[in-house]
N, C-alpha and C positions, 0 to 999 in steps of 0.2 A: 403398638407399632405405628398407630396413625397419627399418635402426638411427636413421636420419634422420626416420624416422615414431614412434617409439621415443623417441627423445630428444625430439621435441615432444610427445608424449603425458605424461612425465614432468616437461618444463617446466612444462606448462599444469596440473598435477595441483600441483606443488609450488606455483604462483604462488596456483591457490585454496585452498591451505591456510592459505598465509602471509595471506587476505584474512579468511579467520573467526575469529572469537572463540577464544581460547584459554582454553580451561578444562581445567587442569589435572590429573592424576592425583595428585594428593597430599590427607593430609588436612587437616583443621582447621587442626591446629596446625604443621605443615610451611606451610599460606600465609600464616598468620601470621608465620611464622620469615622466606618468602622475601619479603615485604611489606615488611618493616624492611630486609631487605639490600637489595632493589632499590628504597628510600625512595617504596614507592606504597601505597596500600589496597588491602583483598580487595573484593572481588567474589565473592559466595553467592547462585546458583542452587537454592532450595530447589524441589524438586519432588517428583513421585511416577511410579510407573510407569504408573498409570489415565489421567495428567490431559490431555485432549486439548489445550486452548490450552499445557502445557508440551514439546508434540512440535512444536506448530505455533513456536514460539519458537526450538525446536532445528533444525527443519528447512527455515523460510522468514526466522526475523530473523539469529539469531547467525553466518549462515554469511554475513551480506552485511560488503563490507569497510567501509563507512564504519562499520557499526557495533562491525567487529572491532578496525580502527584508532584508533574511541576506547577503548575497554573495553581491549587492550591494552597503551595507553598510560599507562593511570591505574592500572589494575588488578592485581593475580593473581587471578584468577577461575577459582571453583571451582563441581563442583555436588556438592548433596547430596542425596540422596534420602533426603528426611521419615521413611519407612519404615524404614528400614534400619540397621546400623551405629551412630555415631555420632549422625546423624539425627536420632530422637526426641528425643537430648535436647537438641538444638542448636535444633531446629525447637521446643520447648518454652521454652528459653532465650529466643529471639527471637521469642517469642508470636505463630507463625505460624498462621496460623487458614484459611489460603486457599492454590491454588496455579495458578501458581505466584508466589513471593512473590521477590523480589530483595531483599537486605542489602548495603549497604557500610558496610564499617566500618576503623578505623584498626589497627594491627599493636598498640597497645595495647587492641585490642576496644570503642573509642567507637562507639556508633551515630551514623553520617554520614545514612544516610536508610533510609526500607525505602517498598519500592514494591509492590503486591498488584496480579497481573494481567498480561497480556502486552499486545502493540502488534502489530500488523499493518503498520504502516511503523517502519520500524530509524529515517528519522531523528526521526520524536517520538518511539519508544523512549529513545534517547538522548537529545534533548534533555531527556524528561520526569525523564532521570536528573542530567545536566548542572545542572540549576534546582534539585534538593531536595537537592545537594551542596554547592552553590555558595551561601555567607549574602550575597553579592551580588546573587543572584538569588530572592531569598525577593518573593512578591508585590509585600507591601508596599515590597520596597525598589526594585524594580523600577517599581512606581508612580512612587514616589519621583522616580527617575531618569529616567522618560520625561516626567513633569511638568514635572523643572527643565531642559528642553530636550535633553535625551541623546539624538542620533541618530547609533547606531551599529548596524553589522549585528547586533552582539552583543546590542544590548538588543533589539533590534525582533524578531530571529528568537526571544529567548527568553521574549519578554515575548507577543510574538501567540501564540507555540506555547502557554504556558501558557492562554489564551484557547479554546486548538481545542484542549486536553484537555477544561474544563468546560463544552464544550458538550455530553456524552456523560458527563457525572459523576451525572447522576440518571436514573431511568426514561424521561422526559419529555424527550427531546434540547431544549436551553436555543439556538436559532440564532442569539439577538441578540449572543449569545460569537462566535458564527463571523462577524458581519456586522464586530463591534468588530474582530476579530484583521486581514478581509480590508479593513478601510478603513485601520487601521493602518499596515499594508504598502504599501497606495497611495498613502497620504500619504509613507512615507519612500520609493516609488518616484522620486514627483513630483518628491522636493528632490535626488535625485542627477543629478550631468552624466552624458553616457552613457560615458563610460571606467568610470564608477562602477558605471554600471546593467550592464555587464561583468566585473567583477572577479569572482572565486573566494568572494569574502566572503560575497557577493552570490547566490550561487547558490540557497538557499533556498526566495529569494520565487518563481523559477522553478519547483522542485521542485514547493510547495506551496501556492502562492497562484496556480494555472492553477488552472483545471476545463475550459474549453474553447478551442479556437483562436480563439473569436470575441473572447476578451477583451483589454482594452485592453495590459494586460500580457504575454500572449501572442503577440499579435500583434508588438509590439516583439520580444519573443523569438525567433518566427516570423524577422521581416525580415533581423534583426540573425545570425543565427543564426554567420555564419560570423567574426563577429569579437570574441566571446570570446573569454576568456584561454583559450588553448591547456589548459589543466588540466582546465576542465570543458566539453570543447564536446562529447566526447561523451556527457556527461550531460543538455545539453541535447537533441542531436539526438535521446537515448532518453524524453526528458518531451515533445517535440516530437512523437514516435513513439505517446506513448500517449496524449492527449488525439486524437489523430485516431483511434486507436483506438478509444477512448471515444465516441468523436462517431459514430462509423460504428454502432457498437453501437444508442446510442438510438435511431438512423434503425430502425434494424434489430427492436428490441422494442417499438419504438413507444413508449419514455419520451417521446420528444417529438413533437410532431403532423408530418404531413413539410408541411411547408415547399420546395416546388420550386426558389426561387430561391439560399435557403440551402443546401439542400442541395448543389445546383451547384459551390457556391462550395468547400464540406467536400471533394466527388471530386473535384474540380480540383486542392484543397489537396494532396490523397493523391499525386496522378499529377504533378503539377509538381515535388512535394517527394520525388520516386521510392521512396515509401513502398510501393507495390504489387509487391513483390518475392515473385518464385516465387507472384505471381498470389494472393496473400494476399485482398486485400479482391475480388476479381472477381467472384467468385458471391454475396456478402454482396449488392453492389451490385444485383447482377440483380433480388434479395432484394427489396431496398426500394424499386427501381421499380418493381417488380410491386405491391407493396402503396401505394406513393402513386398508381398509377393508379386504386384506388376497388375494385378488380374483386375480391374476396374468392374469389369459387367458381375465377378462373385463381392467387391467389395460392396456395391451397390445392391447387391441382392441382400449383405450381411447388417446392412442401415436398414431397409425395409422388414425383418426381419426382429433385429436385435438393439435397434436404437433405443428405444424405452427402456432395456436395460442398463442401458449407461448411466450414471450418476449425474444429478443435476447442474452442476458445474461442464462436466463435459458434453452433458446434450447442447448446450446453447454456444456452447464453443464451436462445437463441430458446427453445426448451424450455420455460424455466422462465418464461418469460411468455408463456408460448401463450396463455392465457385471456384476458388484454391484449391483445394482437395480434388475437383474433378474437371481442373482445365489440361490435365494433357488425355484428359477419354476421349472417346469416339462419339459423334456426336446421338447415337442412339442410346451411349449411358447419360449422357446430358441430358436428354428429354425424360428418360425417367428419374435423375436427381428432380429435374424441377418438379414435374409431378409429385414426387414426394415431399419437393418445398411445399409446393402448391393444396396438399390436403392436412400439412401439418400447421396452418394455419388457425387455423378451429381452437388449435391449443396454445396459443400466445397471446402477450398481451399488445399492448398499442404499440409502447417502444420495440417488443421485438419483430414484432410482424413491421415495421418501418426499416431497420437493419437486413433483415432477411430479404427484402423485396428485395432490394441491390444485389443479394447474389442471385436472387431469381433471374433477375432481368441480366448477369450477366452470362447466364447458362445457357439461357436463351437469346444469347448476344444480341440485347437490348442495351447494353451497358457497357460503358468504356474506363 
C-alpha cells in the first residue's frame, strides 16, 4: 500500500510539473541557441528579487497549465533577474523600466512584443500575450476583421479580451470597454447553434463572460452542464463552482442588498448542484440569514459566537467588510463589531491586520 501511495504521490507531482511554465536554467544566449533548434521564440521573465506582483506571477500564473501549455509551446522561456548577472545589461538592452516586464523575441533577437506588468488570470495573461505577437491581431486589424463579418472563436475571445485589458489601462477604470467586450460575446453567443455554444473553442465565453449564475449565459451553462465536449466539462463544473461561490460571498458581505426570493433560488442552486461538500457553504448561510432577517444585535451575537466556523476564504471576506456589513446598526452593535475587530487581531497576519484597521476605524467613525 505504501509503495502504491508512493507512486501516486510521484504521479500527481510529475503531472504538475509537466502543467507549469517551463523556464529554463540556461542563459541568454543558450535560449537563443535552443530557440533556433527547436524553431520557437524566447520567452524573458525580467524580474527582481523585491518585486511582489513578480512572485505573485511565479506562484499563482505561470504554474497553471493552460498558461504553461501555451508558453511551452511557442516558447523557451527564461528568467532573468534585472539585478544580477547578465541582467543589467540585458534589462538595459530592452529598456526595462518596470517589473515585472516580459520580452519575446525571435532566435535572431527581433523584438516580437514586450508587455510591463503581471495578470491575475493566466488566461488574459496569455491572451494579452497571444494579441501583441500575433500582426493578426493588432487592434486595428482586428477591427478590421470583426467589421467585415468574422465570427470566430478566435477573433471574438481576442478581440473582447483586448476590450477587458483597457478597461483597467488608466487610473479611472473605463467600464464602457467591459460593457462593448460583454455585448460582444453575446452577440456571437446568440448566432451559435448549441453543439457550438459546447465546443472546447467556445470555452472562453464561459470562463469569462459569467459574473453570476443569474445570467443569461450562465444559466445555459448551468442547464447544459453535462453535455460539453468531454475536454472541458471540468472546467466548466469549476467556473460553475465559483460564480456560486461568488454569489454566496456577496450575500455574505453584503455587496448586494439580500433579496429573500433570490437568494432562495442561489442555496437551492448550491444544494441541487451538490456544491455544499464537507459542508462548505453551511455556516456562511446561517450567516446571511441572520443578517437578512434585519436583527443586527443577534447577527453580531452569531459572529462572536460562530465566526471560526466559517471557512477560511469567508472569515477574511467578512472581515474585510465588517464596516459594510454593520454600517446601517445602531451605534452599540458598532462598538461591539469593533471589539470583536479589536481581539481578533492576535490572529492575522501584517497585511490583514493593515486592511482590517480601516474597517475598525470606520465603526468607530474614525474613517471616511
Amino acid at each position: 500500500m505504501k509503495k502504491i501511495i508512493l507512486f501516486l504521490s510521484v504521479s500527481l507531482f510529475t503531472l504538475s510539473l509537466m502543467a507549469q511554465t517551463s523556464f529554463r536554467d540556461i542563459t541568454y544566449k543558450e535560449a537563443l541557441a535552443a530557440a533556433k533548434a527547436e524553431k520557437k521564440q524566447v520567452f524573458i521573465d525580467f524580474y527582481t528579487s523585491w518585486c511582489g506582483p513578480c512572485k505573485m506571477m511565479t506562484n499563482n500564473v505561470f504554474p497553471m497549465k493552460n498558461v504553461g501549455d501555451y508558453l511551452n509551446a511557442k516558447f523557451v522561456c527564461i528568467k532573468i533577474d534585472a539585478e544580477k548577472g547578465e541582467g543589467p545589461e540585458l534589462a538595459k538592452r530592452y529598456q526595462v523600466k518596470a517589473y515585472p516586464t516580459f520580452i519575446a523575441i525571435t532566435p535572431d533577437e527581433k523584438i516580437l512584443m514586450t508587455k510591463v506588468g503581471g495578470a491575475m488570470d493566466g488566461n488574459a495573461f496569455i491572451g494579452s500575450i497571444d494579441r501583441l505577437i500575433d500582426p493578426d491581431k493588432t487592434p486595428e486589424r482586428m477591427q478590421q476583421r470583426y467589421e467585415s463579418g468574422e465570427r470566430t472563436a478566435d477573433l471574438i475571445s481576442a478581440y473582447a479580451g483586448m476590450k477587458m485589458e483597457e478597461v483597467y489601462k488608466n487610473r479611472q477604470p473605463d467600464m464602457t470597454k467591459k460593457d462593448e467586450a460583454f455585448k460582444m460575446v453575446q452577440d456571437y453567443f446568440d448566432g451559435l447553434k448549441d453543439q457550438e455554444r459546447r465546443a472546447e473553442e467556445n470555452l472562453f465565453i464561459y470562463t469569462t463572460y459569467t459574473e453570476s449564475p443569474a445570467d443569461a449565459i450562465a444559466r445555459y451553462m448551468i442547464t447544459n452542464r453535462d453535455k460539453f465536449a468531454p475536454a472541458v466539462q471540468d472546467k466548466i463544473m469549476n467556473r460553475i463552482g465559483e460564480l456560486y461561490k461568488m454569489e454566496v460571498l456577496n450575500y455574505l458581505t453584503a455587496r448586494v442588498p439580500f433579496d429573500q426570493q433570490k437568494y432562495n433560488v442561489v442555496k437551492k442552486g448550491v444544494m441541487d448542484l451538490g456544491l455544499n461538500k464537507d459542508e462548505y457553504y453551511t455556516t456562511a448561510f446561517r450567516f446571511i440569514e441572520s443578517y437578512g432577517a434585519g436583527d443586527m444585535d443577534a447577527f453580531m451575537t452569531l459572529c462572536e459566537k460562530e465566526y471560526d466556523q466559517l471557512n477560511d476564504d469567508y472569515k477574511s471576506s467578512l472581515m474585510y467588510s465588517f464596516a459594510d456589513v454593520f454600517a446601517s446598526a445602531d451605534e452599540t452593535v458598532k462598538k461591539r463589531a469593533a471589539k470583536f475587530i479589536r481581539r481578533s487581531f492576535l490572529d492575522m497576519d501584517a497585511t490583514m491586520i493593515m486592511f482590517v484597521a480601516q474597517q475598525l476605524m470606520q465603526l468607530e467613525g474614525k474613517g471616511h
